[in-house]
C-alpha positions in Angstrom: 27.2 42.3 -64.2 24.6 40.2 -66.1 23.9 37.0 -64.2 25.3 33.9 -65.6 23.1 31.4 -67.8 23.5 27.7 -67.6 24.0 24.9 -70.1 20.2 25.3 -71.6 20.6 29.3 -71.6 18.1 29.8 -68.7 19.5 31.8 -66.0 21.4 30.7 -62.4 19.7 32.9 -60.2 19.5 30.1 -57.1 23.6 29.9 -57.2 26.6 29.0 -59.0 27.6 25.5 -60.8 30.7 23.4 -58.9 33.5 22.5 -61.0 32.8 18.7 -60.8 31.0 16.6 -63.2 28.2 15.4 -60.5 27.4 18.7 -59.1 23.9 20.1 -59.2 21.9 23.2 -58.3 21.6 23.6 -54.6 18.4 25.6 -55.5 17.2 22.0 -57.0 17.7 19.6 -53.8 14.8 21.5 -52.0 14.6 23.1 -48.1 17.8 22.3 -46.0 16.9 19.0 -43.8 17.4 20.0 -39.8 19.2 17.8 -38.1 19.1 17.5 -34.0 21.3 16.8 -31.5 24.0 14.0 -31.8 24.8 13.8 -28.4 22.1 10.9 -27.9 22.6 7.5 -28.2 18.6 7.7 -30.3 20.3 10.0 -32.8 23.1 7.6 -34.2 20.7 5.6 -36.2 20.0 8.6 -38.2 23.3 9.4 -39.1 25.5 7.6 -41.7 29.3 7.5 -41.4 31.4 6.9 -38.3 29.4 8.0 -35.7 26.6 4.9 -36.4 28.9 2.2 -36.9 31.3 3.6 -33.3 27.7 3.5 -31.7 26.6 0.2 -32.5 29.8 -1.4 -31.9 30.0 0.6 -28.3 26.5 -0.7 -27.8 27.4 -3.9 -28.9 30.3 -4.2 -26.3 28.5 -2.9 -23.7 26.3 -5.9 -24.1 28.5 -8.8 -24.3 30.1 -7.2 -21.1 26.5 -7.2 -19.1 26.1 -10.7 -20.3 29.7 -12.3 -19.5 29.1 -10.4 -16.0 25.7 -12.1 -15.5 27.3 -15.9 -16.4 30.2 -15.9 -15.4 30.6 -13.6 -12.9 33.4 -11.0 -15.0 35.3 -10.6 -17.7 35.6 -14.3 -19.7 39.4 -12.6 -20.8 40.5 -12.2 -16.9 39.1 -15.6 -15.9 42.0 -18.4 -15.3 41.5 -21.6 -17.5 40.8 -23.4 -14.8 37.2 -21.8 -14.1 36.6 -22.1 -17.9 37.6 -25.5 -18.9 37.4 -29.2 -17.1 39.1 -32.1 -17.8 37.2 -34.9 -19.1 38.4 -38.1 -18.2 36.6 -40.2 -19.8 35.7 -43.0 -16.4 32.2 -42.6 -14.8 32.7 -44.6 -12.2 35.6 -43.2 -10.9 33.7 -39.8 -10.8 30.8 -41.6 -9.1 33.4 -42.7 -6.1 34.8 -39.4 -6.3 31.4 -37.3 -5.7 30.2 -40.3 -3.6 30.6 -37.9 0.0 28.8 -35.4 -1.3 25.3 -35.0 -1.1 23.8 -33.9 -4.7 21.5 -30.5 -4.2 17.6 -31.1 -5.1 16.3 -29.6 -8.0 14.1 -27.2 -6.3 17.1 -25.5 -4.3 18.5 -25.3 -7.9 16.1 -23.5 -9.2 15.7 -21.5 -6.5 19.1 -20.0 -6.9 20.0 -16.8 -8.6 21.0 -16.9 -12.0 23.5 -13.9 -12.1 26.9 -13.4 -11.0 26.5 -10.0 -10.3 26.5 -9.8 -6.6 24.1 -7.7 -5.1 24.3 -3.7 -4.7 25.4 -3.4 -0.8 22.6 -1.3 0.9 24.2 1.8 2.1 21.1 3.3 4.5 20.9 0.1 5.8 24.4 0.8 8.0 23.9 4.6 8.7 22.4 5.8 12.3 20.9 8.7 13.0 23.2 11.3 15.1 26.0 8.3 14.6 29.1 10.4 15.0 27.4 12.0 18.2 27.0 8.7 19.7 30.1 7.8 18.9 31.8 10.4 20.7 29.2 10.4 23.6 30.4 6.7 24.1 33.7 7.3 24.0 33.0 10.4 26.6 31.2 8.0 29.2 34.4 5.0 28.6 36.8 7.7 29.8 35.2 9.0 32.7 34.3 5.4 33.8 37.9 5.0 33.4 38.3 8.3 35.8 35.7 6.7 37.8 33.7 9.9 37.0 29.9 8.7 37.7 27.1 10.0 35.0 23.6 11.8 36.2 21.8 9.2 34.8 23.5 6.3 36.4 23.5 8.3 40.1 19.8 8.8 40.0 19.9 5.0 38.6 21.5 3.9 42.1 19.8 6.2 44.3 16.5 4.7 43.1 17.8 0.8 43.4 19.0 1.7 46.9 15.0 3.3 48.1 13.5 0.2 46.4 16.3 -2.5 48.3 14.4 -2.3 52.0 11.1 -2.8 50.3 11.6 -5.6 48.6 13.8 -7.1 52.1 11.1 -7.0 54.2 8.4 -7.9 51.5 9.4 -11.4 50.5 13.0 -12.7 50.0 12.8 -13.0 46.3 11.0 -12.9 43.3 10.6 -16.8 43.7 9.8 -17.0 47.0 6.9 -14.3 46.8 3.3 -15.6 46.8 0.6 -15.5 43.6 -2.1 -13.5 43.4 -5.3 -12.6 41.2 -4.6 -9.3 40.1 -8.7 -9.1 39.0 -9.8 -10.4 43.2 -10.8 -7.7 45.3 -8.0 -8.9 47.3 -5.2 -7.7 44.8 -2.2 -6.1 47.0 -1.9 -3.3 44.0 -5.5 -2.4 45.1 -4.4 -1.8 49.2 -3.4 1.6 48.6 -6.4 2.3 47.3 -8.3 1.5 50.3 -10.5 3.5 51.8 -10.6 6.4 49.6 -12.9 8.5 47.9 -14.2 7.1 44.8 -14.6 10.4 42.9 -10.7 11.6 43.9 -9.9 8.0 42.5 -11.6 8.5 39.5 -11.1 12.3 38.4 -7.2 11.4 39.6 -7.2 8.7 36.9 -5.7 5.9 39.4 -9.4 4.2 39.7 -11.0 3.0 36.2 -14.6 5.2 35.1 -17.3 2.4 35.6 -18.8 1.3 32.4 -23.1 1.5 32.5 -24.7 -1.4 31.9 -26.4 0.4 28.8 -23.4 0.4 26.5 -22.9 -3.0 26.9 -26.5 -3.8 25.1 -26.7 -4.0 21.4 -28.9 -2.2 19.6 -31.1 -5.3 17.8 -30.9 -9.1 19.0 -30.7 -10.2 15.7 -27.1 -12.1 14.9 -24.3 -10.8 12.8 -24.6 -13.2 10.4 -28.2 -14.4 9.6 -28.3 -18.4 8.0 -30.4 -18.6 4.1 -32.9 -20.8 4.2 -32.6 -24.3 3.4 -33.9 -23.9 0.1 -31.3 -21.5 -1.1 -28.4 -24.4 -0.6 -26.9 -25.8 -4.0 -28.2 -29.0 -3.5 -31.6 -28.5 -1.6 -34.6 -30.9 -1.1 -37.8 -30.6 -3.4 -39.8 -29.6 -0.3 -37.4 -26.8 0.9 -36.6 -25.1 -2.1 -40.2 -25.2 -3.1 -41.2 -23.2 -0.1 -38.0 -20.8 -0.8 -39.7 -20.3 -4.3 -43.3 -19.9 -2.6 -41.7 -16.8 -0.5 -40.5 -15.6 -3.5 -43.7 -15.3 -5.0 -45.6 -14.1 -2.2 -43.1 -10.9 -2.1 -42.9 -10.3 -6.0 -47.4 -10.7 -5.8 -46.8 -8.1 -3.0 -45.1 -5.5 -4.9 -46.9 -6.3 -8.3 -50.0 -5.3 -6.3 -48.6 -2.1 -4.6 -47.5 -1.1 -8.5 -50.8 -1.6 -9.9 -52.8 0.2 -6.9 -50.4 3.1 -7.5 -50.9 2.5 -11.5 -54.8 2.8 -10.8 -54.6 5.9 -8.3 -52.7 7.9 -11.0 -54.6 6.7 -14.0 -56.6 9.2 -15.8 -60.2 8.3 -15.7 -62.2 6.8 -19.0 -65.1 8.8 -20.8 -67.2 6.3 -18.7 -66.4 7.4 -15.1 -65.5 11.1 -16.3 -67.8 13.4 -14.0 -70.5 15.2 -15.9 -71.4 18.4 -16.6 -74.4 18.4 -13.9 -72.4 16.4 -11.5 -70.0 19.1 -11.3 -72.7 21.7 -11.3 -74.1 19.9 -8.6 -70.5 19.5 -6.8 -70.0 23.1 -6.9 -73.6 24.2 -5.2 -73.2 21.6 -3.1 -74.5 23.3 0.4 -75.2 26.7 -1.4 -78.8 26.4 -1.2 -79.6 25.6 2.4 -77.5 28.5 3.0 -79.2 31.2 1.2 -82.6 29.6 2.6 -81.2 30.1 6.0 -80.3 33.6 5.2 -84.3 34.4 3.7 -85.6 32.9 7.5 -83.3 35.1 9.2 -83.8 38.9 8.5 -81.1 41.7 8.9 -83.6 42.6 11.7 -82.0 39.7 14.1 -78.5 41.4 13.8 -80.3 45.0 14.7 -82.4 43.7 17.8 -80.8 44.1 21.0 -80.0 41.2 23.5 -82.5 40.5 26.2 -82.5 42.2 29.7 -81.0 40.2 32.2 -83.4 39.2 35.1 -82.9 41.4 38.4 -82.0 39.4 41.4 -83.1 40.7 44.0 -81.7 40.1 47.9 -82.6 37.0 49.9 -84.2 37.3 53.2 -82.9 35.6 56.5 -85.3 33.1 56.3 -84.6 31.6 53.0 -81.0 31.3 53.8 -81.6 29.7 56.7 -83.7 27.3 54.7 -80.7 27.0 52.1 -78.5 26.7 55.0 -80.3 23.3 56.3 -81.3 21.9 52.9 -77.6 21.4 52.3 -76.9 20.0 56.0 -79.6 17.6 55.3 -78.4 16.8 51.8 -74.9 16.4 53.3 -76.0 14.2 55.8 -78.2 11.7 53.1 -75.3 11.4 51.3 -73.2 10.1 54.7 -76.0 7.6 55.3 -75.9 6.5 51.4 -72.1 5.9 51.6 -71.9 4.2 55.5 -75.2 1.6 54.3 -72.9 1.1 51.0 -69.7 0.3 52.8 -72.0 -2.0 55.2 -73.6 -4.1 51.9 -70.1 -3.8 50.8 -69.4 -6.5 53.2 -72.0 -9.0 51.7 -70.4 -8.9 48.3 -67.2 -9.6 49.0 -67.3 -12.7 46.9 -68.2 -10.4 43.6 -65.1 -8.0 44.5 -62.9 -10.7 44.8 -64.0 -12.0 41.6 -63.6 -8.2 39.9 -60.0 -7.9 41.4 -59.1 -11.2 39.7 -60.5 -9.4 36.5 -58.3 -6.5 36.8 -55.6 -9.0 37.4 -55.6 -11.1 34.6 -56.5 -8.4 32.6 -52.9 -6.4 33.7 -51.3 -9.5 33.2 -52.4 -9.7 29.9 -51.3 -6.0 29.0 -48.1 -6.8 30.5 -47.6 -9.9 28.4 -48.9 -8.2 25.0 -46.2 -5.2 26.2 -43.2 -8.0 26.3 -44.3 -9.3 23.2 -44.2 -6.9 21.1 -41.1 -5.1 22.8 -39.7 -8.9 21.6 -41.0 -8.2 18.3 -39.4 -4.5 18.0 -36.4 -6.2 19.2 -35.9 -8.2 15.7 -37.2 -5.6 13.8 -35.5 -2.3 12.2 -36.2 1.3 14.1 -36.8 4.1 11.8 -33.3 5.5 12.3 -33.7 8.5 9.4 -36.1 10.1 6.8 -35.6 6.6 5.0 -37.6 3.2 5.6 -35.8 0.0 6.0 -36.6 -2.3 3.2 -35.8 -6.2 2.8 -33.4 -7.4 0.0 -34.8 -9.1 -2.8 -34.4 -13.2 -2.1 -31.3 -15.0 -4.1 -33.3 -17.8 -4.9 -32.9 -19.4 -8.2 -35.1 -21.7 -10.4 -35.3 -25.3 -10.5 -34.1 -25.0 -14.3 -31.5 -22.9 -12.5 -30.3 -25.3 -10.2 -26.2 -26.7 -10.4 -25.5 -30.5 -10.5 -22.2 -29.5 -8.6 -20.4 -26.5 -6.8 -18.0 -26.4 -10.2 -20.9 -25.4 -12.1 -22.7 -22.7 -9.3 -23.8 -19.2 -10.5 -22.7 -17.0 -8.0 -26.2 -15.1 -6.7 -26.0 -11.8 -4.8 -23.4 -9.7 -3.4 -21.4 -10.1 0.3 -21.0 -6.8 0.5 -24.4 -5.4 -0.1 -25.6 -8.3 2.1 -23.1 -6.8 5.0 -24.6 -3.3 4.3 -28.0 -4.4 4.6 -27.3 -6.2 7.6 -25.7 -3.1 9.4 -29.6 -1.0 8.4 -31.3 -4.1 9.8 -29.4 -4.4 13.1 -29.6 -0.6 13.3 -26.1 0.2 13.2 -26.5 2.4 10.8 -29.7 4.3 9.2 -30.9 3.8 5.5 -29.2 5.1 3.2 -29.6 5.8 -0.7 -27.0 6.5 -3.3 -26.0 10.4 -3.5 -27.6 12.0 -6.9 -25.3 14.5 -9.0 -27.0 17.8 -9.4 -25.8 20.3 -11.1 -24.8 23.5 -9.4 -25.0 25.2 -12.6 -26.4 25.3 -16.4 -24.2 23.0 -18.6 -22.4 25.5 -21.3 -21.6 24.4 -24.6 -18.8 26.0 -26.4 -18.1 25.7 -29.8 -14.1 25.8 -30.5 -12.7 27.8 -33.4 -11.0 25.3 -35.2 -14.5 22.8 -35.2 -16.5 26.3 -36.5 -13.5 26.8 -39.2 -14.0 23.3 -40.5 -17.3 23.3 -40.4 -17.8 26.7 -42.3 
């Protein structure tokens, strides 16, 4: 069958015509629009027809409901007239007398009340127990055999131990009232008597006796304070004489390092065609010591190395005579030195005057060490300890200039940081060691990728 043509003669081949005047090709109207799911409240907008308009008015409803809940407390339909309306009489006065007893609330407690009607969701964790329904029954357990007169575990125990403690405390002391005060920290403490006269180890391993503290741990580590006070020059409102020697400090310290940069600047600087070394210079650097050397080696032939070492003399043996001799040369040498050392210790005696004076030397002279060994323990005292690898190093001064200066603590710039101060405080009082920020490295090389989609667009 030959397929239909339409009104112009060109052929249907998409689909057939409808019999009404307005139909049209559904080939024409173009790819079939997908809808999604009308189950959502987002979705009604998109619709036309019932659906939309039942949405918005259920939305519309739900709305006025929240908001007759939230002022007046329900439904404005199930409300009586008499929580809606008042009746206006008209006479101010007699209202006046009327509210006269009551006291009118202050604005604040007003405001301060909630707005909404709605009363508050009831918390319902708030009123469950763990195990509750065991308790329960356990409680109800205990109230029937007390009415048994049935007697718990717990509450025998409970008696026999009130019962051991009841003589104690009757031939103690009558009462609590009636019992005397003591220092629980004396040496004298009645907790302490039956600790008496017993081994201080077996106290101490046993845990009844406390571990004695050393002294050692009760020292700090650096006498300087916590909290160190600025200078006066670094006030807001300091003097002209104060905050010129603040700024004097801080010149002396930036001078300090602007010297250390330039000696290292110089040390590493490459030298000028003026002070380069020469070509004979370095000659001369090179044989430096080369020439007395092979000198040396003409004056001394290989002949020195090939003659052998001298015989060594023969001793011969000595006769009785000249060890006797020997024998009483060192008896007599023995005995000079006795005499030398008694007629010493015997002049000895005449300078005693002149070894009094040299013992007062050696005196003063300790006393001086010891002093100049106090001092400068004093000195390490204040000062930071190399604790690691790193070197303690001073903050830079917060100083500001005298263009810098504020009229008035409203208009203060803010210098430094608390807690870098605190940090630098911990290194100084040797709390903790110096410490530098952590670098990223790199565990491995940094691969760079490029994506197919970049290379597609880029081709």
């Amino acid at each position: 069958m030959a397929a239909p043509t339409d009104a112009c003669g060109g052929a249907a081949g998409s689909g057939f015509l409808g019999f009404r005047a307005g139909s049209r090709d559904p080939a024409a109207r173009g790819p079939r629009r997908v809808r999604g799911s009308r189950n959502r409240k987002k979705s009604w907008k998109r619709w036309g027809g019932p659906e939309a308009r039942l949405g918005r008015e259920i939305g519309a409803f739900l709305e006025d409901v929240g908001l007759q809940q939230r002022a007046a407390g329900g439904l404005v339909a199930e409300k009586p007239d008499k929580s809606l309306f008042f009746l206006d009489t008209g006479n101010e006065k007699k209202d006046r007398t009327l509210n006269q007893g009551k006291e009118k609330p202050l604005w604040i407690d007003l405001m301060l009340q909630p707005d909404s009607k709605v009363p508050a969701p009831k918390d319902i964790l708030a009123y469950q127990v763990p195990n509750g329904k065991k308790l329960k029954r356990k409680q109800r357990l205990q109230e029937k055999l007390a009415e048994q007169g049935v007697v718990s575990r717990d509450q025998r125990r409970l008696q026999a131990r009130l019962q051991k403690a009841a003589p104690a405390t009757a031939s103690g002391s009558q009462g609590g009232a009636a019992r005397g005060f003591y220092d629980i920290w004396s040496d004298a403490n009645p907790l302490d008597r039956v600790l008496a006269r017993q081994d201080a180890w077996f106290l101490e391993q046993t845990k009844k006796q406390r571990v004695r503290r050393p002294a050692r741990l009760g020292k700090k580590p650096s006498e300087l304070p916590a909290v160190e006070v600025i200078p006066p020059g670094g006030s807001y409102n300091p003097t002209f004489q104060a905050h010129q020697a603040l700024l004097l400090q801080a010149h002396e310290v930036e001078l300090k390092r602007q010297r250390a940069e330039e000696k290292l600047e110089r040390q590493l600087r490459f030298p000028t065609a003026a002070e380069a070394p020469t070509q004979e210079a370095l000659f001369q650097e090179q044989c430096e010591g080369l020439l007395e050397e092979s000198a040396a080696e003409e004056s001394d032939p290989e002949e020195e190395l090939a003659a052998p070492p001298p015989p060594a003399p023969l001793r011969e043996k000595k006769t009785e005579q000249q060890r006797r001799r020997e024998k009483e040369a060192k008896a007599l040498e023995a005995q000079r030195r006795g005499e030398r050392a008694a007629r010493g210790r015997h002049q000895q005696l005449f300078r005693l005057r002149s070894i009094r004076r040299l013992v007062r030397q050696r005196e003063a002279e300790l006393l001086r060490r010891r002093r100049a060994r106090l001092a400068k323990r004093r000195a390490e005292a204040t000062t930071p300890r190399r604790l690691g690898r790193l070197k303690y190093e001073e903050p830079d001064l917060e100083v500001q200039l005298s263009t810098e200066l504020a009229e008035s603590l409203r208009t203060l710039k803010p210098e430094g940081s608390i807690l870098r101060d605190r940090f630098k405080s911990l290194q100084k009082r040797n709390l903790i060691e110096p410490r530098e920020r952590a670098k990223f490295k790199r565990k491995y090389r940094l691969k760079y990728v490029e994506k197919r989609a970049f290379r597609e667009v880029t081709l």
